[in-house]
C-alpha positions in Angstrom: -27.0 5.8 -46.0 -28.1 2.0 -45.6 -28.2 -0.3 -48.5 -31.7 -1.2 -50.1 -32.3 -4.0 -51.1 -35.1 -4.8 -54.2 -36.8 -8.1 -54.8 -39.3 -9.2 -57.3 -42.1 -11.5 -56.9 -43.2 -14.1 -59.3 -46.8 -13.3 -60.8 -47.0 -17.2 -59.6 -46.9 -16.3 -56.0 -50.2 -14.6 -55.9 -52.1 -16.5 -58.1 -51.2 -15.8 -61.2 -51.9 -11.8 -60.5 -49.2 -9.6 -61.3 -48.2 -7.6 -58.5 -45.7 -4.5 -58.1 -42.2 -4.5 -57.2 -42.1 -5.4 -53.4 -39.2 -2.8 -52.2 -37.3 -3.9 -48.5 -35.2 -1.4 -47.1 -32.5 -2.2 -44.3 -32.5 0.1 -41.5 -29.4 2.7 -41.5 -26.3 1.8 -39.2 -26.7 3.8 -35.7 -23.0 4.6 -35.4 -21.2 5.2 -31.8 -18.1 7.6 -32.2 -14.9 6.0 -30.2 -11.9 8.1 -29.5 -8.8 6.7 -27.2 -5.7 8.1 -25.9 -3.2 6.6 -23.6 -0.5 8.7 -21.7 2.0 5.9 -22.1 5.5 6.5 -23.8 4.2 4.2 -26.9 1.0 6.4 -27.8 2.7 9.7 -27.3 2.5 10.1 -31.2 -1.0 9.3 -31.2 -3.8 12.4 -32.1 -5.4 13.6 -29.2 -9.3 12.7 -28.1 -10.4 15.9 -29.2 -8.5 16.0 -32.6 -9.7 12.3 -33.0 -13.5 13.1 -32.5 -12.6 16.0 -34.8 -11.5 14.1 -37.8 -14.1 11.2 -37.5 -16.9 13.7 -37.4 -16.1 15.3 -40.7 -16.0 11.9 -42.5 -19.6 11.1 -41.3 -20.5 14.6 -42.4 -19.1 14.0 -45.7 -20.6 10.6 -46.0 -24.0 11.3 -44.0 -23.1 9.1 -41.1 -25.7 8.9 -38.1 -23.7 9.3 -34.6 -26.0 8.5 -32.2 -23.3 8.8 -29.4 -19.7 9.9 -28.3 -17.2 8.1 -26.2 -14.2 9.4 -24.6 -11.8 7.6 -22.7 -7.7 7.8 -21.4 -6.8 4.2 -20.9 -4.5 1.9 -22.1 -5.8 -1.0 -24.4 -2.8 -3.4 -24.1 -5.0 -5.8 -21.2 -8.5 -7.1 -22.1 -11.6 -5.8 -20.7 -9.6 -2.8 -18.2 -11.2 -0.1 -19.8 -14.5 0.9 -18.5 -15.9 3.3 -21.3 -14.9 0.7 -23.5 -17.0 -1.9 -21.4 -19.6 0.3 -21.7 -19.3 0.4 -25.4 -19.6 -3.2 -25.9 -23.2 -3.7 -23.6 -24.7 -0.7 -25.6 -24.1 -3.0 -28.7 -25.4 -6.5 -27.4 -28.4 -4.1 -25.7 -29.0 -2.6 -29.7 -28.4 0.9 -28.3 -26.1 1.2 -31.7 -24.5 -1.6 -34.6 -21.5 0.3 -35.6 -18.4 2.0 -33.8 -16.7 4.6 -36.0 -13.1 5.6 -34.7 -10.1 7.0 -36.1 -7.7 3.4 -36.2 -8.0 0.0 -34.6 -5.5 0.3 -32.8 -8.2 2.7 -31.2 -10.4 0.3 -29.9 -8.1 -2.8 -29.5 -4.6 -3.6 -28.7 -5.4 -7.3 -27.2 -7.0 -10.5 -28.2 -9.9 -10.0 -25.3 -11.2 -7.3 -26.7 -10.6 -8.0 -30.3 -12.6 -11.5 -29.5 -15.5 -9.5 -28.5 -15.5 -7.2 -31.2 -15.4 -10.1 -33.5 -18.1 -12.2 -32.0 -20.6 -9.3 -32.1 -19.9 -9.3 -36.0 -20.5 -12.6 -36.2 -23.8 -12.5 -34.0 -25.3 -9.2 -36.0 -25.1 -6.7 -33.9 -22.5 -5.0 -34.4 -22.8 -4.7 -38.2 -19.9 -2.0 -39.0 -16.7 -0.5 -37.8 -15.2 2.7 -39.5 -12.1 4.1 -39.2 -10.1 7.2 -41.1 -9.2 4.8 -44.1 -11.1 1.5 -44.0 -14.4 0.1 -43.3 -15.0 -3.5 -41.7 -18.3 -5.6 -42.0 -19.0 -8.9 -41.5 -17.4 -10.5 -44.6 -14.8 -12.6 -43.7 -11.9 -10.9 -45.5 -12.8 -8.1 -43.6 -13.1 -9.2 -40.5 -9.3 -10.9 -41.4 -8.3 -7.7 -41.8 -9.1 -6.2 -38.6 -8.0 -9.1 -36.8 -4.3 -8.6 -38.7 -4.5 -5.1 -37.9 -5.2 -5.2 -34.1 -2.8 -8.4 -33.7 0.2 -6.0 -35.1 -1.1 -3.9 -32.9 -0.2 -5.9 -30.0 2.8 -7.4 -31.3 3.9 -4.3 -31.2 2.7 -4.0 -27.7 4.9 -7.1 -27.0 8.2 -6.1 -28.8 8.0 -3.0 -26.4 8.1 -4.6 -23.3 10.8 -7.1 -24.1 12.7 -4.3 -25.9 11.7 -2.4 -22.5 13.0 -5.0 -20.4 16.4 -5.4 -22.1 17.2 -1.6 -22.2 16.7 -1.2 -18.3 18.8 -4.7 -18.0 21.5 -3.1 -19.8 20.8 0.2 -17.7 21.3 -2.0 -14.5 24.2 -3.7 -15.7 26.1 -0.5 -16.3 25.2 0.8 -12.8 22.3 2.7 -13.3 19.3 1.7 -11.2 15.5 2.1 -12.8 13.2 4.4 -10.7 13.7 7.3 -8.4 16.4 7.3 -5.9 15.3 5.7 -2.4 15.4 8.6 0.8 19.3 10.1 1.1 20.2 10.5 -2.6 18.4 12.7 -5.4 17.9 11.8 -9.6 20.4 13.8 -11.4 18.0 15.9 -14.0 20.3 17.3 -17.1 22.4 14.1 -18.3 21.8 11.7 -21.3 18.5 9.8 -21.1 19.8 6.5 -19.3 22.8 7.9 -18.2 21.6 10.1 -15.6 23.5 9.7 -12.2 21.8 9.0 -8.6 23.5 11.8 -6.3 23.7 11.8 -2.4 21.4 14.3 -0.9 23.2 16.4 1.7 20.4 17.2 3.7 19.1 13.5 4.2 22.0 11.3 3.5 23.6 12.3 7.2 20.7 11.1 8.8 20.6 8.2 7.3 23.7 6.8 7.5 23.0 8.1 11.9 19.7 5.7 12.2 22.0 2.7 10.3 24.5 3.5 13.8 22.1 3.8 16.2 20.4 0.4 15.0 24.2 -0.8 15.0 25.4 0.5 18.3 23.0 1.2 20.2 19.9 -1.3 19.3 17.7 1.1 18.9 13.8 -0.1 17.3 12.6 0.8 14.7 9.8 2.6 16.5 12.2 4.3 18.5 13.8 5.8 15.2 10.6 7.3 14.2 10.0 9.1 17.6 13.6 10.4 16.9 12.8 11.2 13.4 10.0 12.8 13.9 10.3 14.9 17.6 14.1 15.8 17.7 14.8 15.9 13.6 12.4 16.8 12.1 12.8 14.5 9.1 10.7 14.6 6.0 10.6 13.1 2.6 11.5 15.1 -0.3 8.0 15.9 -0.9 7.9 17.4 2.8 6.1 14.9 4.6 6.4 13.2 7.5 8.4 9.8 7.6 6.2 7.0 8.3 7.2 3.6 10.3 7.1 1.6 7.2 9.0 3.7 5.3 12.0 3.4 8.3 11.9 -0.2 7.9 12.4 0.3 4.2 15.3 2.3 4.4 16.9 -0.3 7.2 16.6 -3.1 4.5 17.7 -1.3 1.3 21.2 -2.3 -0.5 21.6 0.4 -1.9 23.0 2.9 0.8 25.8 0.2 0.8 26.5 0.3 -3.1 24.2 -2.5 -4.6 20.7 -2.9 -5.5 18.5 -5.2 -6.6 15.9 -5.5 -9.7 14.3 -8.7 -11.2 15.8 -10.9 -8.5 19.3 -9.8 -9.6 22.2 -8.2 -7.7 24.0 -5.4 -9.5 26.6 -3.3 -8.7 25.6 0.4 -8.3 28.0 3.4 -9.4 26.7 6.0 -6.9 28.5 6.7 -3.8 27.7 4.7 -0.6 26.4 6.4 2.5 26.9 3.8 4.2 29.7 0.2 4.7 27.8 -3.0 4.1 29.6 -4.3 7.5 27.4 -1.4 9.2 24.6 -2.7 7.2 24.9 -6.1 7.8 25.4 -5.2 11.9 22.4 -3.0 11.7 20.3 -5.9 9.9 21.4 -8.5 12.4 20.1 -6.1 15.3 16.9 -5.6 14.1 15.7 -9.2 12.8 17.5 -10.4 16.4 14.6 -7.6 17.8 11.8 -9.0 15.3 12.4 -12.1 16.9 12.5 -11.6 20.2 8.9 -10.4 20.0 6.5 -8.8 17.7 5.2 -4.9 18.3 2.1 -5.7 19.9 2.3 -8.9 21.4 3.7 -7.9 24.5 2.0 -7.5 27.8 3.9 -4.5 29.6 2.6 -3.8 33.5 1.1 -0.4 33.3 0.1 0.5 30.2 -3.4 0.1 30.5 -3.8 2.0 33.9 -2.2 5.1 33.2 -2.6 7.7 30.4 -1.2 11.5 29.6 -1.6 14.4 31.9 -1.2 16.5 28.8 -2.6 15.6 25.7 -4.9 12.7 27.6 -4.1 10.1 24.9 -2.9 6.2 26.4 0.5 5.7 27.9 2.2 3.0 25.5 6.3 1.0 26.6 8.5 -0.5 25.0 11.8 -2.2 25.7 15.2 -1.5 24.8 18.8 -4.3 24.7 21.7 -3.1 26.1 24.9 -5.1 25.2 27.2 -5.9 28.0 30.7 -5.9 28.2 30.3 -10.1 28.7 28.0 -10.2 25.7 24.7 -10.6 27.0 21.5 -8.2 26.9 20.1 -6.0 29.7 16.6 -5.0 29.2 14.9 -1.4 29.9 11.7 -0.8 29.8 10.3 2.8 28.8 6.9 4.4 29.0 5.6 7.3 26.7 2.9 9.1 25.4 1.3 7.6 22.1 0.4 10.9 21.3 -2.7 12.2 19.7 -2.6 12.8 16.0 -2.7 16.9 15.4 -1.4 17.5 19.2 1.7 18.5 20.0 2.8 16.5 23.3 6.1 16.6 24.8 6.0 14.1 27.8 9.5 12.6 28.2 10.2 9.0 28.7 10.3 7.6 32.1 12.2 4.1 33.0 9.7 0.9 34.7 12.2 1.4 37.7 11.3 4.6 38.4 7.4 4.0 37.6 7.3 1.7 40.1 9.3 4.3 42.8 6.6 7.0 42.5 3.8 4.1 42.5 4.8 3.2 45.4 5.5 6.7 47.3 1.7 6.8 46.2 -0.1 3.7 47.6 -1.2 5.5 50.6 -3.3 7.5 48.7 -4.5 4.9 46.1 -8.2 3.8 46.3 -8.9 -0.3 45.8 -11.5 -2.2 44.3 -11.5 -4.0 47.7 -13.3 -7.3 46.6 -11.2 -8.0 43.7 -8.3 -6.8 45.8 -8.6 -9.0 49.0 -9.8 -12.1 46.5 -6.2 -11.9 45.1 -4.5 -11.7 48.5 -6.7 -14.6 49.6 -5.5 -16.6 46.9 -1.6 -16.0 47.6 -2.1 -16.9 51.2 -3.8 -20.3 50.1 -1.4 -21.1 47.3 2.0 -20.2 49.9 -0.3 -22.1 52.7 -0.1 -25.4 50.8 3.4 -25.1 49.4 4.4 -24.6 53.5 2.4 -27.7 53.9 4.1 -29.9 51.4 7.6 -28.6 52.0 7.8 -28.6 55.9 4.6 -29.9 57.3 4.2 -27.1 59.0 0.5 -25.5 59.3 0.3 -22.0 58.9 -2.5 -19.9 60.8 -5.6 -19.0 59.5 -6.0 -16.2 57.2 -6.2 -12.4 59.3 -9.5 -11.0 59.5 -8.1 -7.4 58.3 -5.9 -7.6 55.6 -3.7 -5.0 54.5 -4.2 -4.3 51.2 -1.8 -1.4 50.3 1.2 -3.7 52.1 0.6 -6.5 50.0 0.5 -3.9 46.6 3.6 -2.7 47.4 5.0 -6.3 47.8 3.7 -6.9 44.2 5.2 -3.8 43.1 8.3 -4.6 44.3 8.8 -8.1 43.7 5.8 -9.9 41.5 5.4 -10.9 38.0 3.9 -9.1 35.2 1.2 -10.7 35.5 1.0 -10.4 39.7 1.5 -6.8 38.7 -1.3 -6.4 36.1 -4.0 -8.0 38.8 -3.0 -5.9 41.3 -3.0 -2.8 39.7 -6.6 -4.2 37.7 -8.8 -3.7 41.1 -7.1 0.1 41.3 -10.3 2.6 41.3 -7.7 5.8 41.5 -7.5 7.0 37.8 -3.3 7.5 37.2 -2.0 10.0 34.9 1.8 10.7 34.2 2.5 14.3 33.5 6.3 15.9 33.0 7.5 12.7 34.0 5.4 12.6 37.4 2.9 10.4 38.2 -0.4 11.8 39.5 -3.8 10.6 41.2 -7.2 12.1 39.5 
């Protein structure tokens, strides 16, 4: 129980009367129970919450403790002021909801200077007037609190000499081959060698493909993006947890060192013993391909003609292109354009691919049948026939007529079609009223 504390008066004080013993009890301590486990490798050994709340609740039995409160928590105390319950813990104090913690070690409550700092200071300002644990108790007298601090600073040294220890072992681990972590897509952890010595083996079902998008990117420029329609419609590829490959994740595997027999950790290059799935010439090819894409133009940025205009006949969602580099025989690039379906997420949607070329053949076929936004579309043609009117002017002196009264709108489309810009196209096709959809390859008016 609290500590009583008896004083006696002089008879002086009240006039020369003699008076009784005047008796001044301090209040009892209001104690807050504190138990902390972390799942980490270095508090394995530690006793559980529940065997910790056991134990600490016995002793205040035994001694007639007054718990006013319990707190659990699973968090790591090696970083000041990350643990919430903890947080908690240290407002109920400065509020007065309790003045002392009981726990079953220091280590329990702090592994870091932050937190040890605040434990400390509320000592020094009162309110926190006790801390408990299975074998000591700390107050407010200096040795004490010297004692705590001694006890939760070899705490953290500990926490220190781990890490570096840490550090050096997976160092050494690189060093002799080994890379830290689980195996990137295309090879699988060995499970039933010596700790640190467990090999990185190629997985048959994934490594194949693999080594097949390095080639493509290689030998055929393929994009990234066109990969993952690849991946995803005609191979069905998954990660080992059977999910669905995402576009980052393709870009991961199209930078990573170690399909070619090297990896990287802490800014170092080591020398991997697993088996290759790939050469480093492929890797370096494939590499050069797709950062020669990157820089060509960013995914995104580009203005195709009809992508806007036109969307699925099947699944309804918006028609997307994107370009493709064929390598000559002279060593230059020709460029393809192809439109598809962005597909709807949770729809299955087969549309194919179809070529610009042949976009604009059945666009064409169809101009008989399109319906114009005729102010917007004769505005445009007006504006041609003024801009080639002066350049006639300047050039040959020539005069052309005046402008036709009827102008023939679906002529002048299919000129544009045929033989404009981008840009001429995109107008153009702007002042269309005809909604355009592209279904099993065919375009259609709705």
């Amino acid at each position: 129980m609290g500590q009583k504390l008896v004083k006696t008066l002089p008879p002086s004080a009240f006039g020369g009367v003699i008076c009784d013993t005047l008796k001044i009890e301090t209040p009892p301590i209001r104690y807050c129970l504190y138990a902390r486990k972390s799942t980490e490798q270095d508090e394995l050994q530690a006793l559980s919450i529940d065997s910790q709340i056991r134990e600490m609740k016995e002793i205040a039995d035994k001694q007639k403790l007054e718990i006013i409160d319990i707190r659990k928590e699973s968090h790591s105390a090696k970083a000041s002021s990350q643990r919430p319950v903890f947080n908690s813990l240290i407002a109920d104090l400065r509020a007065g909801k309790f003045n002392g913690i009981i726990t079953w070690a220091p280590d329990r409550l702090s592994r870091n200077a932050g937190d040890l700092g605040s434990l400390v200071d509320l000592m020094d300002q009162g309110l926190l007037r006790e801390i408990r644990t299975h074998g000591q108790i700390f107050t407010n007298s200096p040795n004490e609190k010297f004692l705590l601090m001694i006890l939760c600073s070899q705490a953290k040294l500990e926490n220190d000499n781990k890490g570096v220890n840490v550090k050096r072992g997976l160092k050494a681990k690189c060093e002799m081959g080994y890379r830290p972590g689980v195996a990137p897509l295309g090879y699988t952890n060995e499970k039933y060698n010596a700790k640190g010595q467990k090999r990185i083996m190629i997985d048959p079902e994934r490594a194949p493909i693999i080594k097949m998008m390095y080639e493509k990117v290689a030998n055929e420029f393929w994009t990234g993006r066109r990969l993952y329609s690849w991946l995803r419609d005609e191979m069905n590829f998954t990660t080992r947890s059977g999910k669905k490959i995402v576009l980052s994740t393709i870009y991961n595997i199209l930078k990573e060192k170690f399909y070619y027999g090297e990896f990287e950790y802490a800014g170092k290059i080591f020398k991997g013993n697993h088996e290759p799935i790939i050469t480093k010439e492929l890797f370096q090819k494939a590499r050069g391909n797709l950062i020669s894409a990157e820089n060509r133009t960013e995914w995104g940025s580009k203005e195709f003609c009809f992508t806007k205009f036109i969307t699925c006949g099947h699944c309804g969602a918006n028609i997307v292109a994107e370009d493709k580099f064929k390598k000559l025989s002279d060593g230059s690039l020709k460029r393809y354009v192809y439109y598809h379906c962005i597909k709807k997420l949770g729809v299955e949607c087969h549309e194919p691919y179809i070529r610009e070329e042949e976009l604009i053949k059945q666009l064409i076929a169809l101009i008989k049948d399109l319906k114009f936004e005729s102010k917007g579309a004769i505005e445009k043609y007006r504006e041609e026939v003024e801009k080639y009117k002066k350049f006639s002017q300047v050039i040959s002196g020539n005069k052309l007529n005046n402008i036709p009264q009827k102008i023939n709108i679906r002529s002048y489309t299919k000129y544009v079609l045929s033989n404009g810009t981008p840009e001429e196209k995109r107008e153009i096709l702007g002042s269309l009223k005809s909604k355009l959809k592209l279904k099993s390859g065919k375009l259609l008016i709705f």
